[in-house]
C-alpha positions in Angstrom: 0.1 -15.4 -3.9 -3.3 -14.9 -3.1 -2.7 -15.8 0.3 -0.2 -12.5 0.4 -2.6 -10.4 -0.7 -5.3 -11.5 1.8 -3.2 -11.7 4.5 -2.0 -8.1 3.9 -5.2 -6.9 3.6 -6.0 -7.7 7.3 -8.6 -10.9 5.6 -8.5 -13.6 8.4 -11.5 -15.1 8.5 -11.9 -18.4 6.5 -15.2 -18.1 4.6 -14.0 -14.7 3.5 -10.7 -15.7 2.4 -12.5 -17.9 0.3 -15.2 -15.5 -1.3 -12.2 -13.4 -2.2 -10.2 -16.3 -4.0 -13.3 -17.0 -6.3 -13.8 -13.2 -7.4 -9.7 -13.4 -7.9 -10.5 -16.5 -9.9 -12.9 -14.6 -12.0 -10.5 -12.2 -12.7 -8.1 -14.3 -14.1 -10.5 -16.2 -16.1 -12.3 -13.2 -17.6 -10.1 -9.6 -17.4 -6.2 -10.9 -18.6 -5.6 -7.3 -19.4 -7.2 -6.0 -16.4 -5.7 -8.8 -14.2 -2.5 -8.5 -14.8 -2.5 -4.5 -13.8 -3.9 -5.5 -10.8 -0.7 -7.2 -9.9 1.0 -4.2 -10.0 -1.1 -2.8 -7.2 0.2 -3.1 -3.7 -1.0 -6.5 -1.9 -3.3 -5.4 0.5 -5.4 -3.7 -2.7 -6.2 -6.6 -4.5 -8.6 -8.8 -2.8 -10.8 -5.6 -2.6 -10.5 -4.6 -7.1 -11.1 -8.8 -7.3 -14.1 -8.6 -5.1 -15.9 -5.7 -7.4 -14.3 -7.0 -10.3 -16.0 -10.7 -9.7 -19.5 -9.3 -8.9 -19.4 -7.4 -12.1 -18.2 -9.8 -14.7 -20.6 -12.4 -12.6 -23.7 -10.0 -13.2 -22.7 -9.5 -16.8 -22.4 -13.2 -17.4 -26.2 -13.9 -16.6 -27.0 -11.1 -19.3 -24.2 -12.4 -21.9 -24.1 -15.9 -21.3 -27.3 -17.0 -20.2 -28.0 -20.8 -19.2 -30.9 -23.0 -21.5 -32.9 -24.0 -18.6 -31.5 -22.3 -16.1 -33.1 -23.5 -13.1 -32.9 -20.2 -11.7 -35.1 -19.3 -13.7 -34.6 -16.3 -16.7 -32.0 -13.9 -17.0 -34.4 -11.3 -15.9 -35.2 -13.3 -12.5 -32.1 -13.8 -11.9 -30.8 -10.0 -12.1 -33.8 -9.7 -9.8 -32.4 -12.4 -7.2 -28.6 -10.6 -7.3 -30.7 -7.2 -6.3 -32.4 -8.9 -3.6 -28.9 -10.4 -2.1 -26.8 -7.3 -3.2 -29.1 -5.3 -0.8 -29.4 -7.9 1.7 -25.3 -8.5 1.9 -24.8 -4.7 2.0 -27.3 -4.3 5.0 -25.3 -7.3 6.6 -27.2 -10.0 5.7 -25.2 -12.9 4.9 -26.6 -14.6 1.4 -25.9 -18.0 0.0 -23.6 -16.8 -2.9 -19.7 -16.1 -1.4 -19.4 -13.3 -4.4 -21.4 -11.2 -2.3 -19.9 -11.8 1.1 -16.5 -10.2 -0.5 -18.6 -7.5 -2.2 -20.2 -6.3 1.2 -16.5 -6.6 2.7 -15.2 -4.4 0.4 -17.8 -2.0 0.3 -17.7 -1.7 3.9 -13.6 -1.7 4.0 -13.4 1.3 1.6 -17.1 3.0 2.4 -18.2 2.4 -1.7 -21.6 4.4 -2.7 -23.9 1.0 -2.3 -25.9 3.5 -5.3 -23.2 2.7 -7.7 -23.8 -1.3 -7.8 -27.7 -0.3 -7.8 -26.9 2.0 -11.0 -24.6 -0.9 -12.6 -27.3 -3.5 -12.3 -29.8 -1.0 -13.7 -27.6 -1.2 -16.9 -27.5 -4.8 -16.8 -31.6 -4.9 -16.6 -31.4 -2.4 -20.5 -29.4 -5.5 -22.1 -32.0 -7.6 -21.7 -34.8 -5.4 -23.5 -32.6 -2.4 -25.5 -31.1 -3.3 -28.7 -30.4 -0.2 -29.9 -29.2 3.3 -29.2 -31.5 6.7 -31.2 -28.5 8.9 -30.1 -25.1 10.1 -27.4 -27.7 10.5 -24.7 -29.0 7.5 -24.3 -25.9 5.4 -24.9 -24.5 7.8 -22.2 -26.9 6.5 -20.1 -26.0 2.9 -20.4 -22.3 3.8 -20.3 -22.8 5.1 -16.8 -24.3 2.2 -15.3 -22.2 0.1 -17.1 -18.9 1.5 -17.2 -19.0 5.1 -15.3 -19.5 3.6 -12.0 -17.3 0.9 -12.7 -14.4 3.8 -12.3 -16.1 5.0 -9.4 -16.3 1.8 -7.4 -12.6 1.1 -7.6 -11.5 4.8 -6.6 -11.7 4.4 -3.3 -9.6 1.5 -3.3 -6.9 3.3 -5.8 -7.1 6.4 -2.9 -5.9 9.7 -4.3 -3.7 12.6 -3.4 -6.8 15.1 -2.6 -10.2 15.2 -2.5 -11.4 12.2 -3.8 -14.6 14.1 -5.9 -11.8 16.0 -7.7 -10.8 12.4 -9.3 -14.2 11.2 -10.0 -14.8 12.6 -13.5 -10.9 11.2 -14.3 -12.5 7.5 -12.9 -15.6 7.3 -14.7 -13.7 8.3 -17.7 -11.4 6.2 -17.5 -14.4 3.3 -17.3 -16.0 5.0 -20.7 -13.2 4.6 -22.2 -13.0 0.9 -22.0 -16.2 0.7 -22.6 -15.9 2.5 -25.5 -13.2 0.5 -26.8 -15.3 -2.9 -26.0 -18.3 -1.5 -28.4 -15.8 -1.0 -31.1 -13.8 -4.7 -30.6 -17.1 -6.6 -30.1 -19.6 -5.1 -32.6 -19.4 -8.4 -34.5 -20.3 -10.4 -31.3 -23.0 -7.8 -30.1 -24.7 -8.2 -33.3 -25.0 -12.2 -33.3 -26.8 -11.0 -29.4 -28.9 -8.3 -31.5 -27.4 -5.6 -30.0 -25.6 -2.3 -31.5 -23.9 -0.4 -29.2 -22.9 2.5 -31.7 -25.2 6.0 -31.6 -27.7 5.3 -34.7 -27.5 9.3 -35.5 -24.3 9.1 -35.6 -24.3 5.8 -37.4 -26.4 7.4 -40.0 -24.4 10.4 -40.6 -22.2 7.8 -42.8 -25.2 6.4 -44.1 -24.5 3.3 -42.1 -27.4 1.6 -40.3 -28.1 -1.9 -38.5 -28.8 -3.5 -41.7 -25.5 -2.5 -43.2 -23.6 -3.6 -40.0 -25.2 -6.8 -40.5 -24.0 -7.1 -44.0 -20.5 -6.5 -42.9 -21.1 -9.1 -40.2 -22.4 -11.5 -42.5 -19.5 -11.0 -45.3 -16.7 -10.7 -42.6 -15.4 -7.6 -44.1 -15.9 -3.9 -43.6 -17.4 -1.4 -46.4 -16.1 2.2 -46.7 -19.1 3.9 -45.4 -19.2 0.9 -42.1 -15.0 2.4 -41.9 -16.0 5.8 -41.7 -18.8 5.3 -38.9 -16.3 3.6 -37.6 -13.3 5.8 -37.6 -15.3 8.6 -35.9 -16.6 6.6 -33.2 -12.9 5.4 -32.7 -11.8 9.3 -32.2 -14.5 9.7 -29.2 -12.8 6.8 -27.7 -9.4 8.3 -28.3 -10.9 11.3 -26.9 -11.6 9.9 -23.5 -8.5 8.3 -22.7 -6.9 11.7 -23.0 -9.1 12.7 -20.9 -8.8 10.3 -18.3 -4.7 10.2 -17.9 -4.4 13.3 -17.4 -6.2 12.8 -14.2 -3.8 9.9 -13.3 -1.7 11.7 -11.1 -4.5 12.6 -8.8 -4.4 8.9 -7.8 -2.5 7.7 -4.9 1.3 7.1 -6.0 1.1 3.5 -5.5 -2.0 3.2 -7.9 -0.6 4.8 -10.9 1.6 2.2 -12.4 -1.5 0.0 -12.1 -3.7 2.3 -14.1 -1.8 3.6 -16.2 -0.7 0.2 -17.3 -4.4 -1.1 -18.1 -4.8 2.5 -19.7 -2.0 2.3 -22.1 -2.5 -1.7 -23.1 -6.4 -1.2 -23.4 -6.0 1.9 -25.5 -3.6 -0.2 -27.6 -6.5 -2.5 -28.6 -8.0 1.1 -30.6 -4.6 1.2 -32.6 -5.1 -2.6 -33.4 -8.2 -1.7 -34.9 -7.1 1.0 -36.7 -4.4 -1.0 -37.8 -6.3 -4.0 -39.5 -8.5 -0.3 -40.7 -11.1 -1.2 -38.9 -11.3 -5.6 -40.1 -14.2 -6.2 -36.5 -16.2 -8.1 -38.5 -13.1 -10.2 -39.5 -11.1 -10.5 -36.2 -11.2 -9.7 -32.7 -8.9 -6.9 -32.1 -6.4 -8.1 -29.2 -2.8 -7.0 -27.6 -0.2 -9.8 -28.0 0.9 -11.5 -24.6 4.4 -10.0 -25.3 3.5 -6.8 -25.8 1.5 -7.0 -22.1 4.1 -8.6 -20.8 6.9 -5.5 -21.8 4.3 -2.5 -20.6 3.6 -4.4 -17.4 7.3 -5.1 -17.1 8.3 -1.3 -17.4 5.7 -0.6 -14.8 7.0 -2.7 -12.1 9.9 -0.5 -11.0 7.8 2.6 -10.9 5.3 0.1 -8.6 7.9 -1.2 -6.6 9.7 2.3 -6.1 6.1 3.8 -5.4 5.6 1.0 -2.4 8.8 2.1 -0.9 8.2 5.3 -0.6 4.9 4.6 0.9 6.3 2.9 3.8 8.9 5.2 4.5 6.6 8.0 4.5 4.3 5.7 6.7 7.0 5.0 9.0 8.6 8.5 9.2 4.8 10.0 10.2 4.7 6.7 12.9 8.2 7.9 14.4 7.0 11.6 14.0 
């Protein structure tokens, strides 16, 4: 299928074609969830949402996952390095790495803010030193390199129905809240990497603290003051998916189906976890393959239906 999707997105050269079928491969590894509402993007859309995709979940791997003896040296070098090429293969440089070849394509296909991958990798460079978050503000500020922009990037690529700064806010909200929803999932996981991803005001307004996370983590069970901590936190979440679909419709048709798809089945991880009342420490919260399977099914018409009229409205302003 991949070679569809390239084809149909005007991809012809061979190096290229291959750069795009590794971030693709990344996708499918890494983002099930995210992957499979990619398919119901149109063809020629793809390649590009794989190509920023990869990069990211690349970057994020040589903070999360770092090598013993990495012989390119520490995680911190190496974020240095991917700055060195990402500003290199945006100024048309070619560098070793074929993530970045499909990058700079699709930056350069869809015209993508080349300050946005600067501002993710900035969040990238905080995991390595910040543990720990005093308050909003300065979670906020990790959230936007790290999830904000995310929505930002793949904008372009979604297109939309009017002026493009109009769906912005809708974008990067829809990125905070999957983020949000990732702190919440993984706060077992981020603790056994020493990290708390949870406002400690706001922690502390249920008289919960890291010390009292780590006894949950250690006991595999959550407490009554960790649940209420946790239920609030879970209502900003909430929060911002509202917020974000309601700017779904400012997307282009053919891109709804696609995001509201990964909107609704993400969103469904939250009622998972407030299912199991808030069990992180015990399990990680996840949507059955069924249950995908259904929401994606259901959006495939409304994809499909979307596509056709896109051509004919294509087609009609070609014979106008």
């Amino acid at each position: 299928m991949i070679r569809t999707e390239l084809d149909a997105a005007g991809i012809r050269d061979a190096r290229l074609r291959e750069a795009y079928q590794r971030c693709r491969e990344l996708n499918a590894r890494h983002g099930r969830t995210f992957f499979l509402a990619t398919r119901l993007l149109a063809p020629a859309q793809r390649p590009a949402i794989h190509a920023l995709y990869g990069f990211a979940r690349w970057a994020d791997d040589i903070v999360d996952e770092p090598l013993i003896d990495d012989p390119a040296g520490t995680p911190a070098e190496r974020l240095d390095a991917v700055t060195k090429d990402l500003h290199e293969c945006l100024s048309g440089t070619p560098v070793e790495d074929p993530i970045f070849a499909a990058l700079a394509d699709t930056a350069a296909r869809y015209e993508i803010d080349h300050v946005l991958f600067d501002e993710f990798l900035d969040s990238m460079r905080m995991d390595l030193t910040v543990t720990d978050y005093p308050d909003r503000a300065a979670l906020d500020r990790y959230v936007r390199g790290s999830a904000d922009v995310i929505g930002l990037q793949v904008l372009p690529v979604l297109g939309t129905v009017g002026d493009r700064a109009d769906a912005a806010p809708y974008a990067a909200a829809l990125g905070k809240a999957f983020q949000l929803t990732n702190f919440l999932r993984d706060i077992a996981e981020d603790l056994d990497r020493g990290r708390v991803y949870l406002p400690a005001d706001e922690l502390a307004a249920h008289d919960v603290d890291r010390t009292r996370l780590q006894w949950c983590r250690s006991r595999r069970r959550t407490d009554a003051k960790v649940r209420s901590a946790l239920a609030s936190q879970h209502a900003i979440a909430r929060d911002w998916y509202r917020y974000a679909q309601s700017g779904i419709a400012q997307l282009h048709p053919v891109s709804r189906p696609c995001v509201a798809t990964a909107a609704v089945l993400y969103s469904e991880i939250l009622d998972r976890i407030e299912e199991s009342e808030f069990a992180v420490f015990t399990a990680r919260a996840t949507v059955g393959n069924a249950r995908r399977t259904r929401v994606a099914s259901s959006a495939l018409a409304r994809a499909l239906w979307a596509r056709r009229g896109s051509r004919a409205r294509a087609l009609t302003k070609i014979a106008g």
